[in-house]
N, C-alpha and C positions, 0 to 999 in steps of 0.2 A: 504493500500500500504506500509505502514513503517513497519507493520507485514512482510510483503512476504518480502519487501526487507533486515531484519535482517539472512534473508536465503538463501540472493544471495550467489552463487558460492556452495553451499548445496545442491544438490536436496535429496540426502537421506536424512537428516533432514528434508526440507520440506514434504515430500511424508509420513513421519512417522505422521506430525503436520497433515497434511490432514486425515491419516488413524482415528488419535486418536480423529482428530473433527465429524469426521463422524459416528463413533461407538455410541462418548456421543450423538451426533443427534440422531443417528438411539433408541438408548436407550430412550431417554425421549419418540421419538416420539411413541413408542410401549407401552411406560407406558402411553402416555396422550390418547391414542387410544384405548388400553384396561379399562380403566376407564371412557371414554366417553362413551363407546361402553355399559358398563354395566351400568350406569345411564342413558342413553338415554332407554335401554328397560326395565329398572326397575323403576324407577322415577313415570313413568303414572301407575303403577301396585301399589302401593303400597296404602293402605286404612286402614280405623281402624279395618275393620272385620281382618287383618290379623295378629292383637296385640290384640286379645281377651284369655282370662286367660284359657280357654277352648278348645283343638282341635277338630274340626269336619270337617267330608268328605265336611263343605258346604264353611266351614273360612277359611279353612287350617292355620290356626294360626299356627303363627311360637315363639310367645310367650312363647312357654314353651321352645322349644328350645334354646332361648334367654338363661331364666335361666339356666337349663341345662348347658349350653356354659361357662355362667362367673364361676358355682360351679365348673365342671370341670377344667376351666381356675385356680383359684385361691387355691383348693385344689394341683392341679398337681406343683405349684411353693410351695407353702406349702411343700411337700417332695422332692422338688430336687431340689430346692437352697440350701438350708442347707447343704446337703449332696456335693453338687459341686462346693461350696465355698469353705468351709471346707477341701474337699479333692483336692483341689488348692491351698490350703495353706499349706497346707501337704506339697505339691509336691516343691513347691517355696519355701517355709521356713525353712522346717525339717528336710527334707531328705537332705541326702549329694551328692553333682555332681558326680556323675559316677556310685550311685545306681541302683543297675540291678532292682529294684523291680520298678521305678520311672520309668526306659524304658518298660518294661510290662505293668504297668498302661497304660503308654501313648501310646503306641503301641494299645491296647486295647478301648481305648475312641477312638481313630482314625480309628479303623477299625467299632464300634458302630455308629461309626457318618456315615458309608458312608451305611451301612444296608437299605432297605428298608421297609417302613411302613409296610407294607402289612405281614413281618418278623415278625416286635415286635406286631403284631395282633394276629397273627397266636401263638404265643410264649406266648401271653396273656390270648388266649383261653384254651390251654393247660392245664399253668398253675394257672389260677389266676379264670378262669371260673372251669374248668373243676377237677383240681388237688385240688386245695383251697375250692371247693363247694359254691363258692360265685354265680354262675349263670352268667346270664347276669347283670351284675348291673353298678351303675355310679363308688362304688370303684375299680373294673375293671380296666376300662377305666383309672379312675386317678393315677391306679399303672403303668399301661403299659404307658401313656403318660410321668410318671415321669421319666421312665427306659430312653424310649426314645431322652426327653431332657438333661439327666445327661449328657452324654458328652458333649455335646454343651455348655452349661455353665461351666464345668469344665475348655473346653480348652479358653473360653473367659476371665474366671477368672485366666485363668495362667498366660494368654500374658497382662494381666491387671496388674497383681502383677507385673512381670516381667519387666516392664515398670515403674515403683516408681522406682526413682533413689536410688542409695545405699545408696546418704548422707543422705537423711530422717532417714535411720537406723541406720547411723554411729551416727549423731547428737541424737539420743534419746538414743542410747546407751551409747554416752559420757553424756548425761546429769543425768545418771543413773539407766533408765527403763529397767524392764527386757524384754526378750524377746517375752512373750504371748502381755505385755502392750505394746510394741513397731508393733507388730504387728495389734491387735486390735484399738491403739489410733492411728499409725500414717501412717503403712500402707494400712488397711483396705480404712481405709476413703477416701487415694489419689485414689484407684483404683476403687472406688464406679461407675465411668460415664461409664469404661469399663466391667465392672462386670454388671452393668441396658444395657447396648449394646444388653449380651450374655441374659438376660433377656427378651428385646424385642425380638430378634429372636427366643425364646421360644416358648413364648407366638404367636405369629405368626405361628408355627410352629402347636401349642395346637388348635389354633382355624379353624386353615385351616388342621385338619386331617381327615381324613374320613376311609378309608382303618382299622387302626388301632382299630379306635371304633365301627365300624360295629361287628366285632368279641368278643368284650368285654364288651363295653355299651350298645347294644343291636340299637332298633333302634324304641323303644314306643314313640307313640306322646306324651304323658304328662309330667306333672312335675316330677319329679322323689322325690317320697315322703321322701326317707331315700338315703343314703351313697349307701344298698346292691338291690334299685332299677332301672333299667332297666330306660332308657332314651336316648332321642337322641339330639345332640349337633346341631346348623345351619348349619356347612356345611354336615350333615349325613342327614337332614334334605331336603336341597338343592338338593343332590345326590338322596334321595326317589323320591321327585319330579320330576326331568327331568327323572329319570328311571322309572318314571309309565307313562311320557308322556301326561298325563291328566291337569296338574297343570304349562305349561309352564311360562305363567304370573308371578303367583305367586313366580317361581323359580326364577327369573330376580330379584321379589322385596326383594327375601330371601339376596340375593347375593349382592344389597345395602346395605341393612341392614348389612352384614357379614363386608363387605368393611368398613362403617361408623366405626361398633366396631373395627376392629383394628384399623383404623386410630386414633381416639378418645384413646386407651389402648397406643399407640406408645408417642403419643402427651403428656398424663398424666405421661409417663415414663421417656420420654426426660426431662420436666419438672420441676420432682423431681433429675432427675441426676444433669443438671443445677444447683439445688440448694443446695444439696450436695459439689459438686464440690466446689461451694462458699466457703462455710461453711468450708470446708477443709483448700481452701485458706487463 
C-alpha cells in the first residue's frame, strides 16, 4: 500500500510501474517454464548408454557431440577474441572522432550483427567448404562461427572500453606511461567484466547454432579426428534427432544436457570476470 500510495495523484506513472512489473513477471515466468518444460521431458530420458564414446543407431550417444561442441566452442573464441578486442581498441583508442573509416567499421559490425545464420552458412559453404577445398570439416565451422561472433564482441568490447573513465588514462599518463602500457595495464583490465559479457553471449551464440554448421561442419556422429574432419556439435545433433522423429526421448535428454553446458560455461565466465574485476580494483 505505501508503494501504490507514493503514486497517488499519478496514474501514468503508476500504469507504467504496472506495465514494467508485469513484463519482468511475464519474463521470468517464460524462462522458468521453458526450462521446466525441458527438464521435466529430458530428466527421465537421460542414461549412460547416451554418454558412450561411440555412436550407434542403438545409444544415440551424444558424447561425441559433447566434444565436438567444446572444440568448436573454444577454437571459434580462439580467432575472434583476439581479433574483436583488438579491433575495439583500434576503434576506442587510435582512431581519431570523426574518422570516416571508424563509421564504416561500425556501420558494418552492425549491419553483420543483425545477418542471419543460415547467411554466414551458406557464405561458409561457398567459401571455406567449397572455394578453400576444406570439405565438410570442424575448421569450417570454426571459421564461419568466428566471422559470425566478430561483431558481437567487437561492439561489446567498444561500449566496454568506452565506459573506463578518462581519468584512469589521464592518471597513467601523468604518471608517465605511454600509451600501448596505458592501454594494456590500465584500461584493458577495467573493461575485462564487459568484454567476458560480449564473451558469454558468444559462446551462447556458438553453442546454440545449428543453421550455420549444418553447411560447414557437416553433421557425422563421431569425434571428429582432426581440425579438417566432418562432425556434429549438440545442438546439430538435437536438430538430427527431432528431424528423423525416431529419437524423440533422446532429443529432450540432448537439450538438458545442451542447457547444463551453457549454464555451467556462463557461470565459469561470470566467475573469472568477478575476479578480474577484483584484481583490477
Amino acid at each position: 500500500m505505501n508503494k501504490l500510495s507514493a503514486y497517488k495523484g499519478r496514474p501514468g506513472s503508476l500504469a507504467l510501474r504496472i506495465m514494467v512489473d508485469l513484463s519482468a513477471a511475464l519474463t521470468v515466468l517464460v524462462l522458468v517454464a521453458l526450462v521446466g518444460y525441458i527438464l521435466y521431458k529430458g530428466i527421465p530420458n537421460l542414461h549412460l548408454d547416451l554418454f558412450q564414446w561411440t555412436y550407434t543407431t542403438d545409444n544415440v550417444s551424444m558424447m561425441p557431440a559433447i566434444i565436438n561442441t567444446l572444440t568448436i566452442t573454444f577454437c571459434s573464441l580462439l580467432v575472434a577474441v583476439p581479433f574483436g578486442v583488438f579491433s575495439a581498441v583500434y576503434l576506442v583508442e587510435y582512431a581519431g572522432r570523426g574518422n570516416k573509416l571508424v563509421k564504416v567499421i561500425r556501420l558494418t559490425t552492425e549491419t553483420l550483427s543483425g545477418i542471419p545464420s543460415i547467411i554466414y552458412g551458406l557464405f561458409g559453404f561457398l567459401f571455406f567448404v567449397v572455394a578453400l577445398g576444406w570439405s565438410y570439416s570442424i575448421l569450417a565451422g570454426i571459421m564461419t562461427l568466428a566471422i559470425m561472433i566478430l561483431p558481437l564482441i567487437m561492439r561489446t568490447t567498444e561500449e566496454a572500453l568506452k565506459a573506463v573513465p578518462d581519468t584512469y588514462r589521464e592518471g597513467s599518463f601523468g604518471l608517465g606511461a605511454g600509451k600501448l602500457r596505458t592501454v594494456f595495464k590500465v584500461v584493458l583490465p577495467s573493461a575485462v567484466p564487459g568484454i567476458l559479457a560480449g564473451v558469454i553471449l558468444g559462446v551462447g551464440r556458438i553453442v546454440g547454432e545449428t543453421a550455420a554448421l549444418i553447411y560447414t561442419a557437416g553433421t557425422v556422429t563421431g569425434v571428429a579426428s582432426s581440425l579438417l574432419s566432418s562432425g556434429r556439435t549438440l545442438s546439430v545433433h538435437m536438430y538430427a534427432l527431432l528431424s528423423e522423429g525416431l529419437y524423440m526421448d533422446q532429443a529432450y535428454a540432448t537439450a538438458v544436457v545442451l542447457l547444463i553446458m551453457v549454464i555451467i560455461i556462463n557461470a565459469i565466465s561470470s566467475l573469472v570476470a568477478k575476479k578480474v574485476a577484483g584484481k583490477a580494483a
